[in-house]
VOGU-410038 format. One record per residue (C-alpha): residue number from 1; residue in one letter; chain; x, y, z. Coordinates in pm, 1 decimal, decimal comma. Layout:
ATOM:seq:type:mol:c1:c2:c3
ATOM:NUM:A:A:X:Y:Z
...
//
This chain:
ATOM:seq:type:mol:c1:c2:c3
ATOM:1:X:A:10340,7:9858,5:9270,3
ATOM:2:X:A:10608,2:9696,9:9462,6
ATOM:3:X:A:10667,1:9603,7:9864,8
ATOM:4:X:A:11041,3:9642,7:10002,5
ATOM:5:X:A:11187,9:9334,2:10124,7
ATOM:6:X:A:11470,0:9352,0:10391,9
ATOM:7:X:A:11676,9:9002,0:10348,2
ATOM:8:X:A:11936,8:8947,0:10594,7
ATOM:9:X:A:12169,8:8675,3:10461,2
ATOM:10:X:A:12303,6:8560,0:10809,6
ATOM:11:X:A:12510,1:8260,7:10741,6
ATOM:12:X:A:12493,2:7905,2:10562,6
ATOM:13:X:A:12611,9:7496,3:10712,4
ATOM:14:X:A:12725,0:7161,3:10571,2
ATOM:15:X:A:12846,3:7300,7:10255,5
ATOM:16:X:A:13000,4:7022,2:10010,4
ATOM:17:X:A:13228,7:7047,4:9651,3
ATOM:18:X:A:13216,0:6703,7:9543,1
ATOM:19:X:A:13071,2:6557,8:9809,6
ATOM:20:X:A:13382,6:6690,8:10026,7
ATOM:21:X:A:13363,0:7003,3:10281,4
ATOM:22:X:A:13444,7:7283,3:10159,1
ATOM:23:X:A:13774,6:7471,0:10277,3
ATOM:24:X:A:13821,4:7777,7:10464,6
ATOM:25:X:A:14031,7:7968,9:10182,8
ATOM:26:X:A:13737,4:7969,2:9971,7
ATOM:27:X:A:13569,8:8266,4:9836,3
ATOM:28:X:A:13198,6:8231,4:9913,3
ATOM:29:X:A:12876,5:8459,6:9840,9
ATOM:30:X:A:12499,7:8484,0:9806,8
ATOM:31:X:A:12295,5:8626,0:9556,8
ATOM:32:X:A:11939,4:8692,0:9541,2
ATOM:33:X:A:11726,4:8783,3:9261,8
ATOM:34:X:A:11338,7:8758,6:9253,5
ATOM:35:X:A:11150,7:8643,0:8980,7
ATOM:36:X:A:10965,4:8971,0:8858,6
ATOM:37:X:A:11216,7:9231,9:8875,5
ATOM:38:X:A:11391,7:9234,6:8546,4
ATOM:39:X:A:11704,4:9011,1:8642,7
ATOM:40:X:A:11784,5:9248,0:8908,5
ATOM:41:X:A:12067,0:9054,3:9141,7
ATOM:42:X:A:12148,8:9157,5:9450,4
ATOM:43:X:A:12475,5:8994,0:9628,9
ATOM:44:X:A:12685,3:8935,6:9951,8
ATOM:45:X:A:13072,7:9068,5:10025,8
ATOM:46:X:A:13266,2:8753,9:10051,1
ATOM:47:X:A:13383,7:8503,3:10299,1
ATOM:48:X:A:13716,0:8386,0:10245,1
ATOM:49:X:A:13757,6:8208,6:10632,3
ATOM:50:X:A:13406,6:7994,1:10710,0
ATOM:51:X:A:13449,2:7739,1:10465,3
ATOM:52:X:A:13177,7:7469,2:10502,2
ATOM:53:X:A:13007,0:7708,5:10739,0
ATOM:54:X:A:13077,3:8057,4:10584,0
ATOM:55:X:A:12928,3:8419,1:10723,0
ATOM:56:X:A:12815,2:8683,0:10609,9
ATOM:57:X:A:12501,6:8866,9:10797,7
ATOM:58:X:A:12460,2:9135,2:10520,2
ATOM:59:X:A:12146,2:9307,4:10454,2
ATOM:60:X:A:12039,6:9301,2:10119,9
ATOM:61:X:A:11716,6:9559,1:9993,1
ATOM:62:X:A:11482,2:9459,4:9747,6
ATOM:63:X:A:11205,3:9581,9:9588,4
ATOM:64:X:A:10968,2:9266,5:9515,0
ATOM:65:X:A:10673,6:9303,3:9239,5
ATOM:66:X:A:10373,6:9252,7:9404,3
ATOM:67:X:A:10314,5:8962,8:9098,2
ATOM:68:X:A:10626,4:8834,7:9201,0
ATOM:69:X:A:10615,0:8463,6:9314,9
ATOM:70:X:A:10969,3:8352,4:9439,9
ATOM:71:X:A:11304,3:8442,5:9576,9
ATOM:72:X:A:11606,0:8257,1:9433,6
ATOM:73:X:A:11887,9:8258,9:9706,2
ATOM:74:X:A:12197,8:8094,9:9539,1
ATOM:75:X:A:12540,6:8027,4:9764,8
ATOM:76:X:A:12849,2:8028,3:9524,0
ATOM:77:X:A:13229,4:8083,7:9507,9
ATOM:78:X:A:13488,6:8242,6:9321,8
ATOM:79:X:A:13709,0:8038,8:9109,8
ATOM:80:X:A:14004,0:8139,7:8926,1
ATOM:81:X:A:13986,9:8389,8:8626,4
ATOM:82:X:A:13736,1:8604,6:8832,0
ATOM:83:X:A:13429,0:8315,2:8710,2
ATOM:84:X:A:13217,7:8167,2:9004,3
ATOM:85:X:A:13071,3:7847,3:9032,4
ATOM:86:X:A:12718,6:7728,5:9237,8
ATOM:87:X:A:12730,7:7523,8:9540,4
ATOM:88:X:A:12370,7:7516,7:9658,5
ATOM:89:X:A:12041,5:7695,7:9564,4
ATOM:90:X:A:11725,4:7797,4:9769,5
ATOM:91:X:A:11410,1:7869,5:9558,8
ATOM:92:X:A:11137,9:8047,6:9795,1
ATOM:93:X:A:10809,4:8141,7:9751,6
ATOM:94:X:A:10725,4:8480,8:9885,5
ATOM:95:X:A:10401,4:8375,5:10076,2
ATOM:96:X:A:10623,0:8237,7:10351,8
ATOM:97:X:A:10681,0:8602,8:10407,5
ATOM:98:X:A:10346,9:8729,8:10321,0
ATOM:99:X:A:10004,5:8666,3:10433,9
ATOM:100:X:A:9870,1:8437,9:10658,8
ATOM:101:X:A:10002,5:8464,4:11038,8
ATOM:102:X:A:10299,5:8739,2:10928,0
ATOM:103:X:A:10268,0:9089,4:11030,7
ATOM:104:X:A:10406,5:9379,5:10803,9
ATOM:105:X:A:10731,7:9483,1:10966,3
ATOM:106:X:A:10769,0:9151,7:11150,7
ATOM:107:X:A:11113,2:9013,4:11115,1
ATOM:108:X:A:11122,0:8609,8:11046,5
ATOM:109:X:A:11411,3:8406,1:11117,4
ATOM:110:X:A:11459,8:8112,0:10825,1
ATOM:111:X:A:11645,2:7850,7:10712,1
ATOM:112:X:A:11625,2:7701,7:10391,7
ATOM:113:X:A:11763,0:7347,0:10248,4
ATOM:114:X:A:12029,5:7433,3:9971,0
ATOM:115:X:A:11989,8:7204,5:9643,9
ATOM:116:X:A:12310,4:7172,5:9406,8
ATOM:117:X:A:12289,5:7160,5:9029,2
ATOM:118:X:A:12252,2:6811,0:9026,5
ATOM:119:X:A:11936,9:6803,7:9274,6
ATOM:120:X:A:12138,1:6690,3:9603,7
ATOM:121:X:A:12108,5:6861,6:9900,3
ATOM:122:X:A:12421,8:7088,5:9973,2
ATOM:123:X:A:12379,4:7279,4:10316,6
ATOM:124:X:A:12169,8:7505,6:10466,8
ATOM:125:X:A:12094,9:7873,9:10447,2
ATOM:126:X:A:12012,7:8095,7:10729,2
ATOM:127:X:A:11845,9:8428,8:10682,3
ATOM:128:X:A:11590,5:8697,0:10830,2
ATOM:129:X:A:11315,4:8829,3:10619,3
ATOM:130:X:A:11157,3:9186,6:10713,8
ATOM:131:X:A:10901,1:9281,5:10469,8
ATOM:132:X:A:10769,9:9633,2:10461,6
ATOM:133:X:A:10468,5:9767,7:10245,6
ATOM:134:X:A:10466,3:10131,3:10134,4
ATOM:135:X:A:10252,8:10405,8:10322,3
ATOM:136:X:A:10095,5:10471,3:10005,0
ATOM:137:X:A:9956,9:10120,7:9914,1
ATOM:138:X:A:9838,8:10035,7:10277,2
ATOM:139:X:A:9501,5:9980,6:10300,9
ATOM:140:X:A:9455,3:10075,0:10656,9
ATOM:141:X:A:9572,9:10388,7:10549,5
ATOM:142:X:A:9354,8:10458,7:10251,2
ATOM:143:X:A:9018,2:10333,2:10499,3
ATOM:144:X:A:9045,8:10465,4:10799,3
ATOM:145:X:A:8811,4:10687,4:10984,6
ATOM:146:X:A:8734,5:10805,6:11373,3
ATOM:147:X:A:8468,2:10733,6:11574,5
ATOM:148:X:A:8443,3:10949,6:11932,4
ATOM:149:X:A:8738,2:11091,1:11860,1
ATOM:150:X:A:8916,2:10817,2:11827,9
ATOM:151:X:A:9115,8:10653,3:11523,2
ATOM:152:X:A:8917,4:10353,3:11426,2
ATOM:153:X:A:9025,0:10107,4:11064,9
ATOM:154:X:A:8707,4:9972,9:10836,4
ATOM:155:X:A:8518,3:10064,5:10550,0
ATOM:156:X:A:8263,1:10321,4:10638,7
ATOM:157:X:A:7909,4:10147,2:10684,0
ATOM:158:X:A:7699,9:10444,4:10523,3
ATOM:159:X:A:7732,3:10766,0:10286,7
ATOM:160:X:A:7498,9:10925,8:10500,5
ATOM:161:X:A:7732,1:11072,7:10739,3
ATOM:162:X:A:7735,5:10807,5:11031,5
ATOM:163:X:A:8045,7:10746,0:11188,0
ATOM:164:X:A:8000,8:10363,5:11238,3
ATOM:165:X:A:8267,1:10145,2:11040,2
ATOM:166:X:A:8273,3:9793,6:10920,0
ATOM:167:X:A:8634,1:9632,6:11000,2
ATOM:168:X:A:8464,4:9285,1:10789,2
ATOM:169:X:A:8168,2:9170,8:10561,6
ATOM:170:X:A:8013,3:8945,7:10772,9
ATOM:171:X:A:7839,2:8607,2:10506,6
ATOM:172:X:A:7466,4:8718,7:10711,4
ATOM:173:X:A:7507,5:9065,2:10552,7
ATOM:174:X:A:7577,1:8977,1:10180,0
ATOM:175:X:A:7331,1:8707,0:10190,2
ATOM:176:X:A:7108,5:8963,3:10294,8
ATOM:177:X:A:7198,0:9232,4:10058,0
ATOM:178:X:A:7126,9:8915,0:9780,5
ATOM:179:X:A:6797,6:8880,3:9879,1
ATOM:180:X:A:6728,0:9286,9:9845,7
//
């Protein structure tokens, strides 16, 4: 089981080479690979004009395991000979786009501190995260049920046909179904 992960790579600031800006004829990209998906690496186009403050606002489309843990978003350039060579690297755990105050579908606007090879900070990264779960794996989906007519989400409260539903397990409840 997976969830589908829209990452917008929007732009990054303050990049450094040697502790120097770096220039607008360079050749920079993203890549982003998650950390239970078999090495699978998704990357930018490159941006051979921004420099120190390159752009790229590509949309990038991952499936992320549901054991997955973090996104690795790594800036680099091309060198000569077709090699490429790391400025900065971003490594994110996924629950700041799951669970807690995030809706499914809700699109997050981020920025994340860059760290270079040598643990210094090297710039900024600016995405948008949009996560989406499948119809299939949703929950709501799988325990829904209608009461008057009307669509209502829970757990049904009885096998005996009654249409009431139970949206949470309130503590009073179990500690009373302990005591049974």
């Amino acid at each position: 089981m997976s969830r589908t992960m829209e990452i917008t790579i929007l732009s990054a600031e303050n990049l450094e080479e040697n502790k120097k800006a770096i220039k607008g004829n360079v050749n920079t990209f993203v890549t982003v690979q998650c950390d239970g998906s078999n090495n699978e690496l998704n990357a930018t186009k490159l941006d051979s004009k921004g420099g120190s403050y390159p752009s790229w606002n590509e949309k990038l489309v991952m499936d992320v395991p549901l054991h997955a843990r973090f996104i690795t978003i790594e800036v680099k350039y091309k060198t000569r000979g077709n090699s490429s060579t790391s400025v900065g690297m971003a490594r994110i755990p996924i629950s700041d786009f799951i669970g807690g105050y995030v809706h499914e579908n809700q699109l997050q606007f981020l920025s994340y501190r860059l760290w270079d090879n040598r643990v210094r900070r090297n710039g900024v990264v600016n995405i948008s995260v949009r996560v989406k779960m499948s119809q299939q794996n949703s929950c709501s989906n799988l325990m829904s049920s209608t009461v008057n007519g009307g669509p209502v989400t829970g757990v049904p409260v009885a096998g005996n046909g009654s249409t009431g539903v139970v949206t949470g397990i309130p503590a009073v409840w179990l500690n009373y179904q302990r005591n049974i």
